[in-house]
C-alpha beads as a LAMMPS data file, in Angstrom:
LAMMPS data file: protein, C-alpha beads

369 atoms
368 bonds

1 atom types
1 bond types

-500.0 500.0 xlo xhi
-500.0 500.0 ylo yhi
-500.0 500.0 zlo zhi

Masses

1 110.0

Atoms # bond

1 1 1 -416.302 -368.289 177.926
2 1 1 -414.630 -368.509 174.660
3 1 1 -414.292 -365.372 172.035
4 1 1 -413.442 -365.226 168.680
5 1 1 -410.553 -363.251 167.139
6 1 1 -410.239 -362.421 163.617
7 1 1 -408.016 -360.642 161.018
8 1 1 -409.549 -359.975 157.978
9 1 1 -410.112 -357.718 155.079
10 1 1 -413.280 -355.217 154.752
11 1 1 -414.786 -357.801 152.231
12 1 1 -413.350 -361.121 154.003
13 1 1 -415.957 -363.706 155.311
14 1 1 -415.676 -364.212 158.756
15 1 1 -415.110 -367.758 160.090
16 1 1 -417.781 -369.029 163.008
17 1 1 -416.415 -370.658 166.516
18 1 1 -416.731 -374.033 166.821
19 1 1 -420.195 -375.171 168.789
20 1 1 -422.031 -378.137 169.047
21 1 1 -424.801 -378.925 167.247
22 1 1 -427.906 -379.370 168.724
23 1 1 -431.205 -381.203 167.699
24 1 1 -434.843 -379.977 168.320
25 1 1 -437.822 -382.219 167.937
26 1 1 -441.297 -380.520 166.466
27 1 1 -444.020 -382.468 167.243
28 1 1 -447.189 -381.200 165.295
29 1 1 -450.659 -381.996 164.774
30 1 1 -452.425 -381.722 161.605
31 1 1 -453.331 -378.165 160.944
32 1 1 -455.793 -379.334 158.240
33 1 1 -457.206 -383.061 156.570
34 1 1 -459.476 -383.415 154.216
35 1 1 -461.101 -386.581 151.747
36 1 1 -461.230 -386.393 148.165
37 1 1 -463.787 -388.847 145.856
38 1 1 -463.421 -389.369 142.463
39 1 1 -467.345 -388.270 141.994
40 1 1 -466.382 -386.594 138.557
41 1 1 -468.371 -383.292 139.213
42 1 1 -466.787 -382.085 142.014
43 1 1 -469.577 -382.234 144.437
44 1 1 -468.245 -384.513 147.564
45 1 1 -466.775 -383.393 150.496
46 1 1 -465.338 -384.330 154.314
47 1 1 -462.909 -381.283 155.335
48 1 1 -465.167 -381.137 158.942
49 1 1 -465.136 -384.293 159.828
50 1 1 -463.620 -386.434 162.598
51 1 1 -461.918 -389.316 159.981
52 1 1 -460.678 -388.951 156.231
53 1 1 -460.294 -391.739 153.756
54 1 1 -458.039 -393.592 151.440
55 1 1 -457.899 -396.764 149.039
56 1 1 -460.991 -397.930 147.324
57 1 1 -464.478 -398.575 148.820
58 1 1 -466.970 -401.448 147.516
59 1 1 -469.573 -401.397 144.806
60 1 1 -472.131 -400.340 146.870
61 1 1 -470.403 -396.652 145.984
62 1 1 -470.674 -394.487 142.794
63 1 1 -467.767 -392.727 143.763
64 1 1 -465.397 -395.926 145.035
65 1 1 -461.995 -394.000 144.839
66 1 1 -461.237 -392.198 147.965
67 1 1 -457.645 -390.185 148.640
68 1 1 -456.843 -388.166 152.002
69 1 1 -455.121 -385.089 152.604
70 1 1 -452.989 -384.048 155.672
71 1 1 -450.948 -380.632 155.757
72 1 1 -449.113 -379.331 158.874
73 1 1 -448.091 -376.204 160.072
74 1 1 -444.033 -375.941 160.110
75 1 1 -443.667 -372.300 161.544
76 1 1 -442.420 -373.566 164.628
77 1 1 -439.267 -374.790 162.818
78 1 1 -437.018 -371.657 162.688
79 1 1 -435.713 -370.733 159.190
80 1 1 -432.554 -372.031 158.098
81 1 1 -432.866 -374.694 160.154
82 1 1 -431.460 -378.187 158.472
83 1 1 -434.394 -381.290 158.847
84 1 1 -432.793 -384.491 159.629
85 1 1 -435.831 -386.944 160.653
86 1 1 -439.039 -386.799 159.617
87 1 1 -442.343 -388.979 161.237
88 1 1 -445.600 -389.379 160.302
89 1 1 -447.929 -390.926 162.159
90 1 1 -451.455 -391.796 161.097
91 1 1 -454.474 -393.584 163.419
92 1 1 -456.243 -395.837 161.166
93 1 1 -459.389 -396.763 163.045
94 1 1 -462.163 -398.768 160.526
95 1 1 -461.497 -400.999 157.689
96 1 1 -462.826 -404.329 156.219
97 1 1 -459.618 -404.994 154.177
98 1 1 -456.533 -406.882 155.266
99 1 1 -453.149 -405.492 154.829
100 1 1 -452.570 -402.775 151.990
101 1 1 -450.175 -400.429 150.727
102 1 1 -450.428 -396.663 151.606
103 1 1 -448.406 -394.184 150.498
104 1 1 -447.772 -390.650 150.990
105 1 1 -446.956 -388.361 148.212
106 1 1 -446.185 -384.438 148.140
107 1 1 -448.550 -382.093 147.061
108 1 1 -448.182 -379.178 144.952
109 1 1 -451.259 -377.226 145.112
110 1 1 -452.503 -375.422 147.800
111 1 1 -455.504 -376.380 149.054
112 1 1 -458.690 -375.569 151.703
113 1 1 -459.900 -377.668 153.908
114 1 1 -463.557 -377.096 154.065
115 1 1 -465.985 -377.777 156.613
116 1 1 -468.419 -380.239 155.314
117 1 1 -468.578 -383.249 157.707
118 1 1 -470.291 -386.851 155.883
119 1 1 -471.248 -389.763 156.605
120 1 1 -470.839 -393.455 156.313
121 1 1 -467.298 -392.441 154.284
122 1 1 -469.120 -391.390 151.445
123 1 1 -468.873 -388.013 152.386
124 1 1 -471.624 -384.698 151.946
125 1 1 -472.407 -381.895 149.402
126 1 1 -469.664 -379.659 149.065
127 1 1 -470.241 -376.034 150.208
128 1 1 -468.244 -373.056 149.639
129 1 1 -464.624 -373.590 150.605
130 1 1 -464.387 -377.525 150.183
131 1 1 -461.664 -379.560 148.561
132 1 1 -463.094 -381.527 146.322
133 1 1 -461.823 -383.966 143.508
134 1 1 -461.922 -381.235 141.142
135 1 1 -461.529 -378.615 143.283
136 1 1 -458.865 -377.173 145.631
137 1 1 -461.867 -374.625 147.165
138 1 1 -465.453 -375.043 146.323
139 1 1 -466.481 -373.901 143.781
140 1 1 -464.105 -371.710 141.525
141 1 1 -460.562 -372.889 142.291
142 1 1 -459.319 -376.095 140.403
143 1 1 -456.717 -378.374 140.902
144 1 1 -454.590 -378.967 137.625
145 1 1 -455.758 -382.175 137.816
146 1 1 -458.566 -384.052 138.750
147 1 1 -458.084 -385.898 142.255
148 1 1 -455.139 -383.549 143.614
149 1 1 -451.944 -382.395 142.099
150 1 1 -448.943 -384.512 143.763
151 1 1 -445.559 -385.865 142.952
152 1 1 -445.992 -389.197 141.542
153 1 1 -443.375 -390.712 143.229
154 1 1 -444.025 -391.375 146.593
155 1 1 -442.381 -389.777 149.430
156 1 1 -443.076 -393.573 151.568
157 1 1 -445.221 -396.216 151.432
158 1 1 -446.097 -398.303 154.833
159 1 1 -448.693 -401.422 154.536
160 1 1 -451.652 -400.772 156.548
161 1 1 -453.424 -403.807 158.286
162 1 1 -456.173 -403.994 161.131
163 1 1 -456.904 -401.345 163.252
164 1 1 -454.212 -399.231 165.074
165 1 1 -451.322 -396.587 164.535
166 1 1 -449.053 -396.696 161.833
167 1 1 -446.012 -394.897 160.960
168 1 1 -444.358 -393.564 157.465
169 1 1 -440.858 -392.332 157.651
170 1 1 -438.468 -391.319 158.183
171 1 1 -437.107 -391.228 154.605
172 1 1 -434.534 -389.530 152.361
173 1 1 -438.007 -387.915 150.308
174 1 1 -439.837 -387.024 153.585
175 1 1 -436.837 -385.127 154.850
176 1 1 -436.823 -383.665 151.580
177 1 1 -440.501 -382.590 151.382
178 1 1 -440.207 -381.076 154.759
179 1 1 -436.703 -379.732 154.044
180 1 1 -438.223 -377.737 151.268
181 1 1 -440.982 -376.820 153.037
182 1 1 -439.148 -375.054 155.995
183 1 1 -436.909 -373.077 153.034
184 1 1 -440.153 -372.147 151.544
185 1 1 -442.881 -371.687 153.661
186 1 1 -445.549 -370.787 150.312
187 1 1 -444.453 -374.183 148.797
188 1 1 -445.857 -376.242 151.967
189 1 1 -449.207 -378.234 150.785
190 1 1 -448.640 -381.448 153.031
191 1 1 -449.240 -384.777 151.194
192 1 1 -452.026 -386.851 149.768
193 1 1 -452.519 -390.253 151.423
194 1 1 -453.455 -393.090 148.196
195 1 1 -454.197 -396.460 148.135
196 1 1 -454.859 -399.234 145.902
197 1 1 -457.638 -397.884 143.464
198 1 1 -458.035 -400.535 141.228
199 1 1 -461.351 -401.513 139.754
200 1 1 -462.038 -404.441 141.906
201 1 1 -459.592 -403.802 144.917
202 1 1 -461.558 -403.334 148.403
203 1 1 -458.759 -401.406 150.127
204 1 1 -460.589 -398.447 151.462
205 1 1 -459.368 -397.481 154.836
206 1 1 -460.713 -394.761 157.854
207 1 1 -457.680 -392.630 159.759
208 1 1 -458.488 -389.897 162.337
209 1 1 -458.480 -386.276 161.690
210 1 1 -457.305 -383.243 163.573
211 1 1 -461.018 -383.427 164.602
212 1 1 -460.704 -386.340 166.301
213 1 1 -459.561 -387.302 170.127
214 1 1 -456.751 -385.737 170.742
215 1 1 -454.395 -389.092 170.624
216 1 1 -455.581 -390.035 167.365
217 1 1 -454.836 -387.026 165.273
218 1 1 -452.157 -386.675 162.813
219 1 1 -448.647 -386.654 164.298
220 1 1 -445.862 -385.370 162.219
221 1 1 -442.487 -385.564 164.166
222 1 1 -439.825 -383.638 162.655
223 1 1 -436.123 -384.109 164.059
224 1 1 -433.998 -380.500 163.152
225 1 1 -430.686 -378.842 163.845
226 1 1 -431.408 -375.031 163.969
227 1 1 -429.545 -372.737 162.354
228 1 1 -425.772 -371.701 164.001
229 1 1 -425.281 -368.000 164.726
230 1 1 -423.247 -366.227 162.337
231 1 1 -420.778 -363.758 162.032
232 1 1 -420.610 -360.901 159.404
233 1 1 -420.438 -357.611 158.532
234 1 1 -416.503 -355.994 158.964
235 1 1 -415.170 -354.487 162.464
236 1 1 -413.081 -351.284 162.267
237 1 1 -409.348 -351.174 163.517
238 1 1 -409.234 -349.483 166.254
239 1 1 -406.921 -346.363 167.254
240 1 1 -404.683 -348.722 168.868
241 1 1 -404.122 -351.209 165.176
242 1 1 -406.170 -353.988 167.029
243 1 1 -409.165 -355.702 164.841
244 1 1 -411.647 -355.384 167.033
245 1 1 -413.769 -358.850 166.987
246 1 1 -417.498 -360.487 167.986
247 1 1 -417.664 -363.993 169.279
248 1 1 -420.104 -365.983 170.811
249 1 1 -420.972 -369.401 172.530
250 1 1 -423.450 -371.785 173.712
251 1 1 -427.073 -371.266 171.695
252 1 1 -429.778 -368.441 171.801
253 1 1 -432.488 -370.370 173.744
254 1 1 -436.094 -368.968 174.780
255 1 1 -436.080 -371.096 177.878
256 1 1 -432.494 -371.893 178.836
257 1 1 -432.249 -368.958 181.376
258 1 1 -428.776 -368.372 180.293
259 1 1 -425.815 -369.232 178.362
260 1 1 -425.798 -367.792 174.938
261 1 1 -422.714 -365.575 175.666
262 1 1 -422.009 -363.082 172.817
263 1 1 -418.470 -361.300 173.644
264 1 1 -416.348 -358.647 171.719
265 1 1 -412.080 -359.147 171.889
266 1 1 -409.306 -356.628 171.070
267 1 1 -411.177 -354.094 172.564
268 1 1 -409.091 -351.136 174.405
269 1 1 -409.029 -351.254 177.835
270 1 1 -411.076 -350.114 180.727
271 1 1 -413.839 -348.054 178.104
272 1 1 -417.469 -348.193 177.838
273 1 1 -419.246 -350.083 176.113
274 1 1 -422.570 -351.599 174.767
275 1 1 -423.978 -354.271 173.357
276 1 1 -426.945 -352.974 170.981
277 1 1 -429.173 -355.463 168.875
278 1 1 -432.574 -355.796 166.548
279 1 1 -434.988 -357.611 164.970
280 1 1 -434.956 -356.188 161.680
281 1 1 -432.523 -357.793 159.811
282 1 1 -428.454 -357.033 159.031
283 1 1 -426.838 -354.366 157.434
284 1 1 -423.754 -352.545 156.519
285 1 1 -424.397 -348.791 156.849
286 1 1 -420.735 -346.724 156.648
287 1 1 -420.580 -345.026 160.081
288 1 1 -417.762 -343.482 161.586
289 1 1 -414.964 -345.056 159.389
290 1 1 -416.712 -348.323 160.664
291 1 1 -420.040 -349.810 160.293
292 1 1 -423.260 -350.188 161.821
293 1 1 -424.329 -353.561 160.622
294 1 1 -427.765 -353.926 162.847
295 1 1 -430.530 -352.250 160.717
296 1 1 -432.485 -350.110 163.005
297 1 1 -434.300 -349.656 165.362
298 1 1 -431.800 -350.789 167.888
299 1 1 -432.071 -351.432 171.330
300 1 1 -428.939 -351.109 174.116
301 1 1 -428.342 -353.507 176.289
302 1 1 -426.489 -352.100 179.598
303 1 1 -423.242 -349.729 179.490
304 1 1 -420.481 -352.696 180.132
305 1 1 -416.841 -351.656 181.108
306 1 1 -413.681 -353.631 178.716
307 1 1 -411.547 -353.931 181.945
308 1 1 -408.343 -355.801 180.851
309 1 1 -404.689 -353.812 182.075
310 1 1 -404.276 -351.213 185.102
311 1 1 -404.385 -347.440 183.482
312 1 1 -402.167 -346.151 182.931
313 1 1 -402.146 -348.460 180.019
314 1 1 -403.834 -348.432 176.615
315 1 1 -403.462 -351.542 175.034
316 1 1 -406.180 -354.025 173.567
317 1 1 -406.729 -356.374 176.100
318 1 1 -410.555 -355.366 177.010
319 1 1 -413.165 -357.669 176.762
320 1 1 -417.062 -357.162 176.965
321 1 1 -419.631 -360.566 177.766
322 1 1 -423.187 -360.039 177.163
323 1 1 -425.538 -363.531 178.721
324 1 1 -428.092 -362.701 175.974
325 1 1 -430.399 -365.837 176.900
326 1 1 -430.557 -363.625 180.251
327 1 1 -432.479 -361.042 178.986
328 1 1 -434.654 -362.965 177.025
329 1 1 -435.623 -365.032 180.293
330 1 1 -435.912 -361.493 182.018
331 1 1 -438.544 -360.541 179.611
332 1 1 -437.778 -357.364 179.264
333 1 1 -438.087 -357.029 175.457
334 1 1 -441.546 -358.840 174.283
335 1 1 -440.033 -359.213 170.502
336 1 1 -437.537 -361.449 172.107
337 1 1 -439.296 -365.069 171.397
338 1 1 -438.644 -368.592 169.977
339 1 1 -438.102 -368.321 166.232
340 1 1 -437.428 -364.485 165.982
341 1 1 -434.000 -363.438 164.250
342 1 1 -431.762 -361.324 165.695
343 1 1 -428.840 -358.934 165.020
344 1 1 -426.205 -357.736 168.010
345 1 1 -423.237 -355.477 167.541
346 1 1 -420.672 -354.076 170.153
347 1 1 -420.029 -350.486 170.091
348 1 1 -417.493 -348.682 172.594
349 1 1 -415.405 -345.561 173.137
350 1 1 -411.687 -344.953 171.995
351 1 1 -408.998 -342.729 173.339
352 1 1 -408.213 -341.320 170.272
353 1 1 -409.815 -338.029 169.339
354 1 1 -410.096 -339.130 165.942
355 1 1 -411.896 -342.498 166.390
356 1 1 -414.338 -341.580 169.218
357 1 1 -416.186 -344.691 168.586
358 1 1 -415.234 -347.953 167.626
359 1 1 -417.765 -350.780 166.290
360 1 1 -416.732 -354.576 166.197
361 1 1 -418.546 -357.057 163.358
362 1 1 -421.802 -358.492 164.002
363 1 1 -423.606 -361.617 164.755
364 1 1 -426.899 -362.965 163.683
365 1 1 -428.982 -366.082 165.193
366 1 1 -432.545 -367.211 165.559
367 1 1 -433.962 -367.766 169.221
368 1 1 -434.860 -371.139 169.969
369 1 1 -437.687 -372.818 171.212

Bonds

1 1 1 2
2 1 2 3
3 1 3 4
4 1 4 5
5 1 5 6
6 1 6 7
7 1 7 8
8 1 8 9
9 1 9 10
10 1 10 11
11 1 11 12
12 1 12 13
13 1 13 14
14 1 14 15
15 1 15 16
16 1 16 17
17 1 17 18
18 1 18 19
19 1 19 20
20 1 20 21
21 1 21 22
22 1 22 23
23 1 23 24
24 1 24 25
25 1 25 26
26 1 26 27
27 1 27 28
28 1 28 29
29 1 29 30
30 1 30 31
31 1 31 32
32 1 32 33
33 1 33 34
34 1 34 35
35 1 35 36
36 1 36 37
37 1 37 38
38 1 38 39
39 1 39 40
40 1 40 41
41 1 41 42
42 1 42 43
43 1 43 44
44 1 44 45
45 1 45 46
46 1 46 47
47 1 47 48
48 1 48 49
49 1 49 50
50 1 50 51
51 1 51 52
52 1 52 53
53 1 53 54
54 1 54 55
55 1 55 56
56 1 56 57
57 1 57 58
58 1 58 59
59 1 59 60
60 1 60 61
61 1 61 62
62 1 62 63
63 1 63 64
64 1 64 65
65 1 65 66
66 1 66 67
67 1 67 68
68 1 68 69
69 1 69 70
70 1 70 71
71 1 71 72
72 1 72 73
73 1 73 74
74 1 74 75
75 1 75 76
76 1 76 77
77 1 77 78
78 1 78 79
79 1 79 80
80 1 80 81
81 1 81 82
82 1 82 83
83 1 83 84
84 1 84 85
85 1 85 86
86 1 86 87
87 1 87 88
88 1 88 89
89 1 89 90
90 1 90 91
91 1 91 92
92 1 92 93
93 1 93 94
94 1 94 95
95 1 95 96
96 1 96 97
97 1 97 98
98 1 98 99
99 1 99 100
100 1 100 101
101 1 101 102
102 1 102 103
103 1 103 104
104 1 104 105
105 1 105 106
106 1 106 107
107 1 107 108
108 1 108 109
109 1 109 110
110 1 110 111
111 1 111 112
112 1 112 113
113 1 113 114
114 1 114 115
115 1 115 116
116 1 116 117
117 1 117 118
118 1 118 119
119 1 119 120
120 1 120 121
121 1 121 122
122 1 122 123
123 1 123 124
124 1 124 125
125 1 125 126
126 1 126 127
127 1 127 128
128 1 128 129
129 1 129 130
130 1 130 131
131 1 131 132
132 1 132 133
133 1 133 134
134 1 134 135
135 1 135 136
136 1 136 137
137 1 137 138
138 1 138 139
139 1 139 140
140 1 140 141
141 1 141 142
142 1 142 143
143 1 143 144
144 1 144 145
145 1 145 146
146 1 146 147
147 1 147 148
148 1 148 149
149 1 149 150
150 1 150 151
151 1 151 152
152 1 152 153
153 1 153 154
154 1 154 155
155 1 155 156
156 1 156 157
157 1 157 158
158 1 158 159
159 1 159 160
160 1 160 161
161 1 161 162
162 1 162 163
163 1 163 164
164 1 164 165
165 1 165 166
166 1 166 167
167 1 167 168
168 1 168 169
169 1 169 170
170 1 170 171
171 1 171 172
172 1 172 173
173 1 173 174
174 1 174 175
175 1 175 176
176 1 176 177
177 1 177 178
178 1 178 179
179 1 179 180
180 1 180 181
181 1 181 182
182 1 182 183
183 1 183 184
184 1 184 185
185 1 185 186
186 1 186 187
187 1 187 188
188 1 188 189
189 1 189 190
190 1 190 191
191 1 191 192
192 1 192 193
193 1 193 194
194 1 194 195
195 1 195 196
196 1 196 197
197 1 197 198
198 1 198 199
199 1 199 200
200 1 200 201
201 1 201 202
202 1 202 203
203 1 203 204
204 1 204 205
205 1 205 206
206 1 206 207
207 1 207 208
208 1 208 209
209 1 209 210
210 1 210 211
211 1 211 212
212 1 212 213
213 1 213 214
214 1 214 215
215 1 215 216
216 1 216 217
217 1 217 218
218 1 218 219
219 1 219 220
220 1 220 221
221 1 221 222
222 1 222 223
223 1 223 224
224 1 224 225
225 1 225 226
226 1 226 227
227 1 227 228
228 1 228 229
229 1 229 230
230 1 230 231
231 1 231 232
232 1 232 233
233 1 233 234
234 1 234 235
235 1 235 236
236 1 236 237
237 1 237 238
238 1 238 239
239 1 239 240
240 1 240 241
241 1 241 242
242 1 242 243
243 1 243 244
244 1 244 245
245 1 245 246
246 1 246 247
247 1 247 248
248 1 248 249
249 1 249 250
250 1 250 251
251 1 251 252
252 1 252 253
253 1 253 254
254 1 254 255
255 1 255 256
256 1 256 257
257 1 257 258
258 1 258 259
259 1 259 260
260 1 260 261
261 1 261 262
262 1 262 263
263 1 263 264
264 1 264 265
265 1 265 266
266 1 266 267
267 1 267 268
268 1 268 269
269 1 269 270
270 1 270 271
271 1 271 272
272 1 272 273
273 1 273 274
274 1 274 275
275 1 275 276
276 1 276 277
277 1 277 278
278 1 278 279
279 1 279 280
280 1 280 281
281 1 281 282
282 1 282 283
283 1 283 284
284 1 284 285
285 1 285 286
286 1 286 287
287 1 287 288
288 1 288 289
289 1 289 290
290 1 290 291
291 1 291 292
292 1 292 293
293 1 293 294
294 1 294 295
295 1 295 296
296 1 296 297
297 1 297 298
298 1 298 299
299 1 299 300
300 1 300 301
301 1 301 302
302 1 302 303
303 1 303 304
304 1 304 305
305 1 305 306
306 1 306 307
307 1 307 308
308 1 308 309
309 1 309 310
310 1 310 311
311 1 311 312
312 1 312 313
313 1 313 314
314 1 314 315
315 1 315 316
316 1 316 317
317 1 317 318
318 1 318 319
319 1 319 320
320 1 320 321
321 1 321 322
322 1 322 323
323 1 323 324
324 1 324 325
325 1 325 326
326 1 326 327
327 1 327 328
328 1 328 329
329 1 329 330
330 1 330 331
331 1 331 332
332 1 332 333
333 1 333 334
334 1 334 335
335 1 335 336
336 1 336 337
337 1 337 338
338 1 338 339
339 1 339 340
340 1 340 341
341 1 341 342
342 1 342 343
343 1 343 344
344 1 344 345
345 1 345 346
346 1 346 347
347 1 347 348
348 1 348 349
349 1 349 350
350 1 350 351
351 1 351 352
352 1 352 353
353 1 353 354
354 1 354 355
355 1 355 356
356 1 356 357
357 1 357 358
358 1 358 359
359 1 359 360
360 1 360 361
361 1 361 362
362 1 362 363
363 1 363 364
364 1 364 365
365 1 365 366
366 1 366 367
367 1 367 368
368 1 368 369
């Protein structure tokens, strides 16, 4: 078990230990799909249904154009987290065009997706709630502009063929898109899926929805480092001129069992101490010439003793170790899941009268899934 000592300042930044970084995968369904036809009232829908459309259909149609949306659900991916990959993957399963560019572009409206389910890809009346050409909910919310507001430039493009899965990503702009997304959860509106619309192109294409089987729904794969622990707040000196000090090592984990260590150094030896934490943030509340830098409530872990040198003694070579992936496992705090932030602190006793108490910095993570 490693620790972390530091001298520093009451306004110094406090430098993090060294640990490896580790990559998650997310692999998420389509929370909501939709088709939208260039009718030009408004009035066509598909949010309910089993496939969604893009390109352009044949004459046969008065409303040819056809565009799809997709939007996923990114809570999963804990905040702060930094997106390195990003996959999606699309079923296309009816077409009677050869190969044709699709591509993907961000959208920046919200949106509903409706539950009108149509037929034959031309789609049904829209009922309250739909996304529609003109609307992003049926029958008083608009998009900006008609057929979806997006970024023109596409986020990638893949050629779509016969019948079968295909795959957009990962690029720089999809990383980007999702990047965003995960720093701002409001801003996430998925992308809209276009084709070749050209008056006389026959590109339109069918892809499964969430509605679908199960293996043909929209698959976004997202490839993420989560966020590091960090170290802040400022530890008081303690009676004995040692800066007391948090560390930690390994990562917070909802299923590892074990092995997120957090540990406090410089600590006087052979007093009591505790580990106390929450789930309400970080602070820096003056408290007993030190500071209490977990915003309360709080919650103790058990009393821990600093051991280091035989009494009679007093020098700074305690040490407290707390396995905090241990008491997750043990489940005996519910708040303790995948993707909820905590804050820890150390607190323990000192032999001089004057100090009583003695507080080290603080750490903050996210447990991960």
């Amino acid at each position: 078990m490693s620790t972390l000592r530091h001298v520093a300042l009451l306004s110094a930044a406090f430098v993090l230990p060294s640990v490896a970084a580790r990559a998650d995968v997310a692999v998420l369904t389509s929370s909501k799909d939709a088709t939208l036809f260039n009718d030009g009232v408004g009035n066509r829908a598909n949010g309910g249904n089993f496939s969604f459309y893009a390109g352009r259909a044949g004459t046969l149609t008065a409303w040819p154009v056809r565009r799809g949306l997709v939007a996923f659900d990114l809570s999963s991916i804990p905040a702060g987290s930094t997106i390195t990959n990003v996959q999606l993957r699309l079923y296309m399963s009816q077409t009677n065009s050869g190969a044709k560019s699709f591509s993907v572009h961000r959208v920046t409206t919200g949106w509903n997706e409706g539950t009108t389910v149509g037929f034959s890809g031309n789609g049904g009346d829209a009922v309250v709630g739909d996304v529609t050409w003109l609307h992003t909910f049926w029958n008083n919310q608009f998009w900006n502009s008609p057929g979806g507001d997006y970024v023109a430039t596409a986020s990638a493009t893949t050629s779509v063929n016969a019948v079968g899965y295909y795959n957009w990503g990962s690029t720089a702009q999809l990383v980007a898109d999702v990047q965003a997304w995960v720093n701002a959860p409001s801003s996430s509106h998925g992308w809209i899926l276009i084709g070749p619309e050209q008056s006389g192109q026959k590109s339109a294409k069918q892809f499964e929805a969430r509605e679908s089987l199960a293996q043909y729904r929209p698959q976004l794969t997202v490839t993420y480092t989560p966020p590091a622990p960090t170290v802040y707040c400022t530890a008081r000196t303690n009676s004995l001129g040692c800066l007391t000090a948090i560390g930690f090592s390994g990562v917070p984990d909802a299923n590892a069992g074990s092995g997120f260590v957090i540990s406090a150094s410089n600590i006087v030896n052979n007093k009591a101490g505790v580990l106390f934490y929450g789930v309400d943030g970080p602070t820096a509340l003056p408290f007993q010439g030190g500071f209490l830098c977990v915003k309360a409530p709080t919650t103790r872990t058990p009393s821990q003793n600093s051991l280091g040198s035989s009494p009679p003694s007093n020098d700074c070579s305690g040490t407290y170790a707390y396995d905090f992936n241990a008491r997750i496992a043990a489940g005996v705090d519910a708040r303790l899941v995948a993707g909820v932030s905590v804050a820890a602190q150390y607190w323990s006793r000192d032999p001089a009268a004057s100090f009583t108490t003695n507080l080290t910095n603080a750490v903050s993570f996210v447990i991960q899934p």
